[in-house]
MMTF fields as JSON, N, C-alpha, C and O atoms, coordinates in Angstrom:
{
  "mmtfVersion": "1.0.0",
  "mmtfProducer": "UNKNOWN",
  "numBonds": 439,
  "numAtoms": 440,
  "numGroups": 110,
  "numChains": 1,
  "numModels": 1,
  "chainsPerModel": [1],
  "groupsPerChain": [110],
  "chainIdList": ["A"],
  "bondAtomList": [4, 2, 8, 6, 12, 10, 16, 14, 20, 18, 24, 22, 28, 26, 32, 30, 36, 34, 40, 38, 44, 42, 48, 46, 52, 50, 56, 54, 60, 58, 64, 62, 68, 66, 72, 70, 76, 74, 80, 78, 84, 82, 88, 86, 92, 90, 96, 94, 100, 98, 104, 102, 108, 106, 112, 110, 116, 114, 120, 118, 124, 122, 128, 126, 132, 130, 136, 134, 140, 138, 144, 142, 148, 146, 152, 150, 156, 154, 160, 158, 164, 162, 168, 166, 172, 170, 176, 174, 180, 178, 184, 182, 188, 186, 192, 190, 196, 194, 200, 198, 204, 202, 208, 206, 212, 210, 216, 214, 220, 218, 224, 222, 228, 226, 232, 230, 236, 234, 240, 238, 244, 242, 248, 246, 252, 250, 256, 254, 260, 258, 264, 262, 268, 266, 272, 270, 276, 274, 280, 278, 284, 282, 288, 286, 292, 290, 296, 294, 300, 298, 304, 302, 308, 306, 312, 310, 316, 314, 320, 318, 324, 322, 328, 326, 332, 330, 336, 334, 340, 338, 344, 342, 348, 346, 352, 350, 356, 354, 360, 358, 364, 362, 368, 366, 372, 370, 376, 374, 380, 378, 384, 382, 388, 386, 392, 390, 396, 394, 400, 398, 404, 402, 408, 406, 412, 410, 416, 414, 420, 418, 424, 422, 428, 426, 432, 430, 436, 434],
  "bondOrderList": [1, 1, 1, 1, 1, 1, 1, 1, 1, 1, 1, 1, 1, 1, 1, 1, 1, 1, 1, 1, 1, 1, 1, 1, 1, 1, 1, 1, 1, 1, 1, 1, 1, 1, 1, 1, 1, 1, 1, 1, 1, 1, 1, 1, 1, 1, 1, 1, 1, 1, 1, 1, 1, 1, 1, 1, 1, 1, 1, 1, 1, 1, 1, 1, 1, 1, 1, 1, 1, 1, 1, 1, 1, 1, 1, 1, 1, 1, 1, 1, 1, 1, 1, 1, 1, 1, 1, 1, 1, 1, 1, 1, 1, 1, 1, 1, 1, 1, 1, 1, 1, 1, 1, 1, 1, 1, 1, 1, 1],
  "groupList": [{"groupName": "UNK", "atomNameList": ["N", "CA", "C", "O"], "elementList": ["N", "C", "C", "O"], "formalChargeList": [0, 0, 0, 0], "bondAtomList": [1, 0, 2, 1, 3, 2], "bondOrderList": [1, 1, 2], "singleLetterCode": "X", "chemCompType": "L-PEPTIDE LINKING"}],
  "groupTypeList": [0, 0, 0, 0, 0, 0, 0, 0, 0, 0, 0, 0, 0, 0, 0, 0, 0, 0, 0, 0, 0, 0, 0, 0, 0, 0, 0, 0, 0, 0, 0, 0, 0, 0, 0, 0, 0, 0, 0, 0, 0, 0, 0, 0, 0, 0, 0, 0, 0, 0, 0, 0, 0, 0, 0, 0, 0, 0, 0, 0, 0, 0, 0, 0, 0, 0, 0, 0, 0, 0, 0, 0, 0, 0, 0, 0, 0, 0, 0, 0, 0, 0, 0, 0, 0, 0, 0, 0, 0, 0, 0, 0, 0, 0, 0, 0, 0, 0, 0, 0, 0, 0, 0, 0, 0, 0, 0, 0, 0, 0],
  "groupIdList": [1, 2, 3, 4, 5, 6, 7, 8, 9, 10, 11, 12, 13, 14, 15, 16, 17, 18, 19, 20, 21, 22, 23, 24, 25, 26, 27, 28, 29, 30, 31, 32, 33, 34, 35, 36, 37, 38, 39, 40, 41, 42, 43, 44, 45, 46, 47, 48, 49, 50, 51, 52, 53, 54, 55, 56, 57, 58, 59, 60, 61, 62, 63, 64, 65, 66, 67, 68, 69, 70, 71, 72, 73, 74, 75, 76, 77, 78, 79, 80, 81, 82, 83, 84, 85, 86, 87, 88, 89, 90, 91, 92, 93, 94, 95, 96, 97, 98, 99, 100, 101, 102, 103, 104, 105, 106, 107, 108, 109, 110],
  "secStructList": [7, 7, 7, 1, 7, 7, 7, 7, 7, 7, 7, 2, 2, 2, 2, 2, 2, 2, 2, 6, 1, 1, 1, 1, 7, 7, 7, 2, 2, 2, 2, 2, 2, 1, 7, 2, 2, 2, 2, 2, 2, 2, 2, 2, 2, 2, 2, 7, 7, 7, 7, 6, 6, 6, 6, 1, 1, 7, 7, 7, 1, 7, 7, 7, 7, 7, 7, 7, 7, 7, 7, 7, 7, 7, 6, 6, 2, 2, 2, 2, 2, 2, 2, 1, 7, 1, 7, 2, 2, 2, 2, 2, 2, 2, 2, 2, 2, 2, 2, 2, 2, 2, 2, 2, 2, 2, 2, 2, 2, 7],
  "xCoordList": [129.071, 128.825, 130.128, 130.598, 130.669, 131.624, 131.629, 130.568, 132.597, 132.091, 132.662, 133.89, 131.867, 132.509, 133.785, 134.524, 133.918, 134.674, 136.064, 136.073, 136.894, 138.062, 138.677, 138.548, 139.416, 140.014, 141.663, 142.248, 142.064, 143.199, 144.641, 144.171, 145.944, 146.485, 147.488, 147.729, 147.919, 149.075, 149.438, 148.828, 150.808, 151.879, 151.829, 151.702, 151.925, 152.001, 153.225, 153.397, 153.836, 155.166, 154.414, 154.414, 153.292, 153.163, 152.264, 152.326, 151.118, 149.963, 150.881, 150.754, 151.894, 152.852, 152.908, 152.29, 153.803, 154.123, 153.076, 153.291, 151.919, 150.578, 150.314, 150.181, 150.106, 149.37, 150.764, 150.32, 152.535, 152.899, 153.156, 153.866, 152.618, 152.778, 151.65, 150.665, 151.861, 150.809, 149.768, 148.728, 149.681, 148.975, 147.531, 146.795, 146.903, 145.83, 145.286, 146.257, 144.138, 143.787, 143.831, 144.601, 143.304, 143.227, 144.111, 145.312, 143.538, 144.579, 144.372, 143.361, 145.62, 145.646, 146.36, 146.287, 146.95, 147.005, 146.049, 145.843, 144.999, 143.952, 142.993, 142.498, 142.855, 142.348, 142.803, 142.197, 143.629, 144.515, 144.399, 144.605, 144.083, 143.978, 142.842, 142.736, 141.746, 140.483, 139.795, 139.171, 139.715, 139.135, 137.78, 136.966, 137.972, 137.0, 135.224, 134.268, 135.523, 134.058, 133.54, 132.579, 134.467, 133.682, 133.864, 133.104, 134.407, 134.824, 133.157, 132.291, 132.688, 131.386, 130.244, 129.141, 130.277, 129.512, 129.206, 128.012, 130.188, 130.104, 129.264, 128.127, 130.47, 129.674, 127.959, 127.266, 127.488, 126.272, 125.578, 124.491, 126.437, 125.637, 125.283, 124.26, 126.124, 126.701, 125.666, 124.792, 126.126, 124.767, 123.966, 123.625, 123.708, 122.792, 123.311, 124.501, 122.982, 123.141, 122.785, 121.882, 123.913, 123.6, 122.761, 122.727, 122.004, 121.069, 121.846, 123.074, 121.017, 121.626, 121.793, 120.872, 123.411, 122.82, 124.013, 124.688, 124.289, 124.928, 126.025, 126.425, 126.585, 127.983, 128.008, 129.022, 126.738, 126.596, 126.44, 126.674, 126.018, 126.441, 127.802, 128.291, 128.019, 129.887, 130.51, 130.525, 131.107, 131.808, 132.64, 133.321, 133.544, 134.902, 135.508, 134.988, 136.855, 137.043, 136.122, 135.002, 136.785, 136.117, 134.679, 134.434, 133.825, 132.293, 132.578, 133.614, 131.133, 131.285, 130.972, 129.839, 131.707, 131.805, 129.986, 128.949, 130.338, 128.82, 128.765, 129.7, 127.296, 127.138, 125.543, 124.363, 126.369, 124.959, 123.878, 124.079, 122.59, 121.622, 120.253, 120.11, 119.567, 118.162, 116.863, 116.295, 116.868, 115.379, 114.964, 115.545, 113.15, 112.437, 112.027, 111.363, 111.977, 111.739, 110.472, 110.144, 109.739, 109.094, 109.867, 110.978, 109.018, 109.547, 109.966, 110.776, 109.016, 108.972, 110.342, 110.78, 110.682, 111.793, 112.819, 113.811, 113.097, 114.096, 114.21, 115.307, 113.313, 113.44, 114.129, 115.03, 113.775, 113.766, 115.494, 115.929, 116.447, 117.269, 118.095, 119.195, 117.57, 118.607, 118.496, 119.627, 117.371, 117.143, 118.377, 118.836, 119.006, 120.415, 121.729, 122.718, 121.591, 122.904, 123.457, 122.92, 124.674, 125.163, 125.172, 124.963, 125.512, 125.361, 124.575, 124.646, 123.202, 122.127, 121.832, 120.907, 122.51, 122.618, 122.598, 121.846, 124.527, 125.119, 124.085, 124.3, 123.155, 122.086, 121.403, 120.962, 120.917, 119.931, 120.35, 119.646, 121.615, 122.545, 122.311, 121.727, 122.65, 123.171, 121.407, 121.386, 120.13, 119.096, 118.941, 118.753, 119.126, 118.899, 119.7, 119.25, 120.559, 122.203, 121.35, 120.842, 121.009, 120.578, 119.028, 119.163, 118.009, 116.417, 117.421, 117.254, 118.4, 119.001, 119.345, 119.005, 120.016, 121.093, 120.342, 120.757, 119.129, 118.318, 117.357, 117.037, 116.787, 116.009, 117.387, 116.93, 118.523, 119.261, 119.897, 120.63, 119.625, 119.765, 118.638, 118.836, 116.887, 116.048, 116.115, 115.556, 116.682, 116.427, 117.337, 116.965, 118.514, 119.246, 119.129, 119.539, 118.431, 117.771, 116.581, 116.28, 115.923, 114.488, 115.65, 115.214],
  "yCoordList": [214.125, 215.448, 216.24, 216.412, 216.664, 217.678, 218.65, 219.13, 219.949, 220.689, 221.811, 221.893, 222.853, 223.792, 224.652, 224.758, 225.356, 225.87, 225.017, 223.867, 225.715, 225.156, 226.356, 227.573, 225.565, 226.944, 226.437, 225.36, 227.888, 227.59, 227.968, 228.613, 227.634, 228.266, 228.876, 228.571, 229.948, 230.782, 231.285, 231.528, 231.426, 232.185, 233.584, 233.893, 234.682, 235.607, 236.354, 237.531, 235.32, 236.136, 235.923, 236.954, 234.411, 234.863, 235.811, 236.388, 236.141, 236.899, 238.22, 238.495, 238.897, 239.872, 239.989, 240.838, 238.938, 238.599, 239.082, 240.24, 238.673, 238.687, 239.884, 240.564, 240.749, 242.109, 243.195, 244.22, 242.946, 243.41, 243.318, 244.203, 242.047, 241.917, 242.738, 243.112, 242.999, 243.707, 242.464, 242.951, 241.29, 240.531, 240.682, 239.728, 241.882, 241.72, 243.143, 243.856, 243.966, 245.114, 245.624, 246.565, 245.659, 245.82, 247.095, 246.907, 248.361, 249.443, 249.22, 249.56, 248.465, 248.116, 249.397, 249.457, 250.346, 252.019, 252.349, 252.669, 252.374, 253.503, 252.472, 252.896, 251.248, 250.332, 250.815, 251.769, 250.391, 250.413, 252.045, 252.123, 253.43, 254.244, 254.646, 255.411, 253.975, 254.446, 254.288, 253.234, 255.209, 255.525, 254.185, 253.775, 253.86, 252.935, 253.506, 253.027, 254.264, 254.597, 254.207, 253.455, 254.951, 254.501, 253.417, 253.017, 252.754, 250.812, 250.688, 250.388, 250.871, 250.722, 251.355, 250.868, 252.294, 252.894, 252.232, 251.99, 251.729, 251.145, 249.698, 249.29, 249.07, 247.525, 248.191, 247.177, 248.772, 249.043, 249.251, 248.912, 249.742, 250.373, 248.651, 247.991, 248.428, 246.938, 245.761, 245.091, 245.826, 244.1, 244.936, 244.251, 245.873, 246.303, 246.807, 246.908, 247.445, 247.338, 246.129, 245.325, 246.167, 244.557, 244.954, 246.031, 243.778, 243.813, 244.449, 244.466, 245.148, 245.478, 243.806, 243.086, 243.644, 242.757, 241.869, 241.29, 241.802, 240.791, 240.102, 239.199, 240.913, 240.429, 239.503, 238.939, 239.197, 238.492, 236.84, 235.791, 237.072, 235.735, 235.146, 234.309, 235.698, 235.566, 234.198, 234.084, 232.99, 231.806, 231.886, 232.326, 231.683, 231.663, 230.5, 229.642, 230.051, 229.06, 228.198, 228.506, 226.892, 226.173, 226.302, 226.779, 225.745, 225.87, 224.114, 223.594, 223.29, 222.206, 221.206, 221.396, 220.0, 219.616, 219.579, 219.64, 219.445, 219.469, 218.211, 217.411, 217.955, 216.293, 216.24, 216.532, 215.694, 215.614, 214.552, 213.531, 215.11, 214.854, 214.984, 215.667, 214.346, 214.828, 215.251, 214.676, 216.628, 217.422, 217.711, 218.077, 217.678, 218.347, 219.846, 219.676, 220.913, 222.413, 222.253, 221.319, 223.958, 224.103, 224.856, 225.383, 224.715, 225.257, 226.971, 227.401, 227.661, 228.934, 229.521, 230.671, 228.734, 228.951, 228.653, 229.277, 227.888, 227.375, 228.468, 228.728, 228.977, 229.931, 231.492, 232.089, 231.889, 232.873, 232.545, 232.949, 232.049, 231.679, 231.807, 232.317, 231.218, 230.823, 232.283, 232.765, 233.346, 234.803, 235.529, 236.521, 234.864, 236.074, 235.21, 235.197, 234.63, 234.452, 232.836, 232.267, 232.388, 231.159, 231.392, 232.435, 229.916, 229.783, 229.8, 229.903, 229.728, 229.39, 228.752, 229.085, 227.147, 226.232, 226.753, 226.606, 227.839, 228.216, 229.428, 229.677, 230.059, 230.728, 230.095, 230.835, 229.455, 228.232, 227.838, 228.169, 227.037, 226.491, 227.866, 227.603, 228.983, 230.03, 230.23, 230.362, 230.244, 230.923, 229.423, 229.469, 228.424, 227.271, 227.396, 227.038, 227.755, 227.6, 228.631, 228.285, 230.191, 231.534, 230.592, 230.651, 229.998, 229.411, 228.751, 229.319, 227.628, 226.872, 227.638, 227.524, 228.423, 229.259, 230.186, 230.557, 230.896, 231.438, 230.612, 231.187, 229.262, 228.358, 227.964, 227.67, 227.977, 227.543, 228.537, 228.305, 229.554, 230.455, 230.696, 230.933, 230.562, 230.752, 229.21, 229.247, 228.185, 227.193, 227.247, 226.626, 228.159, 228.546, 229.315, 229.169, 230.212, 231.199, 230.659, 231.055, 229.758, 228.824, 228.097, 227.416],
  "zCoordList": [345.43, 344.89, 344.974, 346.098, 344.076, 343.811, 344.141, 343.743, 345.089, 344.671, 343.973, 343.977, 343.263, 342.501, 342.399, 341.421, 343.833, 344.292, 344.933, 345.37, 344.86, 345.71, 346.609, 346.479, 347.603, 348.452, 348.341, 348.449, 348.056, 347.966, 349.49, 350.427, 349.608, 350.932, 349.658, 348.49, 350.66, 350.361, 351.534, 352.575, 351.101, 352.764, 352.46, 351.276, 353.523, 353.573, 352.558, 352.242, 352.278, 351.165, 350.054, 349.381, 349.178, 348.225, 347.904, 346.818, 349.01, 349.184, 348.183, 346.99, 349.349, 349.107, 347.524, 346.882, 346.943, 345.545, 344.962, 344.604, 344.677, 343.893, 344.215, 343.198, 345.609, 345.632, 344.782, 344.263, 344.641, 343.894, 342.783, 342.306, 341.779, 340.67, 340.029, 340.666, 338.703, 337.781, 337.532, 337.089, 337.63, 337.153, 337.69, 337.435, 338.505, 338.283, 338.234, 338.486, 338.019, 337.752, 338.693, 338.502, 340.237, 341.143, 341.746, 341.94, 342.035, 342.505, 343.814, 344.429, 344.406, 346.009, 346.398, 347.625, 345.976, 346.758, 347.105, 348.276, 345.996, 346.492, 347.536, 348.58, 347.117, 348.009, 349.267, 349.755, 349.789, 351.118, 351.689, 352.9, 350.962, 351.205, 351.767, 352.726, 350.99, 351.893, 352.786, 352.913, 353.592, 354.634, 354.829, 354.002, 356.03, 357.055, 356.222, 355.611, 356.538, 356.72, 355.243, 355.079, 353.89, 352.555, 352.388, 351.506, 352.715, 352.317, 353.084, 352.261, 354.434, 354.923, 354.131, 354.378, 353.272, 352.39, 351.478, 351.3, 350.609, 349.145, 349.833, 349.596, 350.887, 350.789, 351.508, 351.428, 351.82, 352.499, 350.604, 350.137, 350.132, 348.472, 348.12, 348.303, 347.758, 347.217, 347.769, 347.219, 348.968, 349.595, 350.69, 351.654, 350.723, 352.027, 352.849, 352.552, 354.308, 355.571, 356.225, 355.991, 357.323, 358.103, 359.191, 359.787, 359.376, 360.784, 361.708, 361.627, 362.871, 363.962, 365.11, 365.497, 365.394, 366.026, 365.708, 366.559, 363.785, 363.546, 363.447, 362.714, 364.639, 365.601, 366.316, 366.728, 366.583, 367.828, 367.316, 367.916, 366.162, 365.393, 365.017, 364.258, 365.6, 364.699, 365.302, 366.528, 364.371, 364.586, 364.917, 363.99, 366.207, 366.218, 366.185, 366.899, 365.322, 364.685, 364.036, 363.629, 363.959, 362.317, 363.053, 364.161, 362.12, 362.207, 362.086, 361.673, 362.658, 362.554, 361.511, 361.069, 360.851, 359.716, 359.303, 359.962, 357.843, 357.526, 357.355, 357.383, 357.115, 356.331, 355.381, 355.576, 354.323, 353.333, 353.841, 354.498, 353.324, 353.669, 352.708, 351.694, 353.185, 351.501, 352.799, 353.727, 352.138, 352.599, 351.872, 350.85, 352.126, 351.157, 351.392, 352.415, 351.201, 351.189, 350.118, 349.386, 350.414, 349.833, 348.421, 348.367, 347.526, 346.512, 346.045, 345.224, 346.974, 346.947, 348.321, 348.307, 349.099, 350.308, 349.451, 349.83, 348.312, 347.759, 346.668, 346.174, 346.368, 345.201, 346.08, 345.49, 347.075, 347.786, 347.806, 346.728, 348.518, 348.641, 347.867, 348.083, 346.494, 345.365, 345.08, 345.014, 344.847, 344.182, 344.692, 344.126, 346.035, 345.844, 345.58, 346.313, 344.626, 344.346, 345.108, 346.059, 344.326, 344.518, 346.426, 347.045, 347.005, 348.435, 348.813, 350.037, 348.254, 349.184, 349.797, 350.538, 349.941, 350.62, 352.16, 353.123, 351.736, 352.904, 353.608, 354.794, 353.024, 353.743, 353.972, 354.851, 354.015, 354.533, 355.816, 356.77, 356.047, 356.868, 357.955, 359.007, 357.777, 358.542, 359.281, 360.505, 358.592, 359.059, 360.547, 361.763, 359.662, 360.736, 361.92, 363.008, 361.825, 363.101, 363.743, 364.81, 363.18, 363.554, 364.805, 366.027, 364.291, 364.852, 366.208, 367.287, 366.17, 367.138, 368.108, 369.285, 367.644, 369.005, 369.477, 370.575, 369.024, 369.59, 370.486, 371.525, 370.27, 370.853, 372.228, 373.332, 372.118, 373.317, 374.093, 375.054, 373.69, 374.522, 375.566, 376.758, 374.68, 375.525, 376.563, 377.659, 376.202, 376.497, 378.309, 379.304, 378.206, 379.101, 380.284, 381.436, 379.667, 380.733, 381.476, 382.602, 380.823, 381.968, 383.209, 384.137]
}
């Protein structure tokens, strides 16, 4: 299986290059100008507010390799998923990691 996306590297000089060339629309002044709080406004407009909480999920370094596999889901969990948009896989992945680390945490404290 292929997949769609690719990731690309760049060094901090060409990052530089690209944010000063005209080649893309992007007003990185006014970007870079605004204030903390409306950058938290818009994305809250944009995808929601985040759970209270959802720091505590946070990966530090790589996450561990994936590996394909065939499951069956119900059809309506698969629909729910896909309704926001490409990566549902990767929400899927995230609610499961989310059930684990909560089950080993309680699993810790007994």
């Amino acid at each position: 299986m292929q997949k769609k996306e690719s990731i690309t590297h760049a060094s901090a000089k060409e990052i530089k290059l690209k944010l000063a060339s005209t080649e893309n629309q992007t007003d990185w002044k006014a970007a870079l100008a605004m204030p903390q709080f409306d950058v938290e406004m818009m994305a809250d407009e944009e995808d929601g507010k985040l759970p209270d909480g959802w720091e505590n999920n946070i990966i530090m370094g790589l996450p561990p390799r994936k590996k394909d596999i065939h499951i069956r889901l119900d059809t309506d969990l698969i629909d729910w998923f896909k309704a926001y948009g490409t990566g549902y896989q990767t929400r899927i992945n995230a609610v499961l990691r989310s059930f684990v680390q909560a089950k080993q945490q309680l699993e810790h404290k007994q």
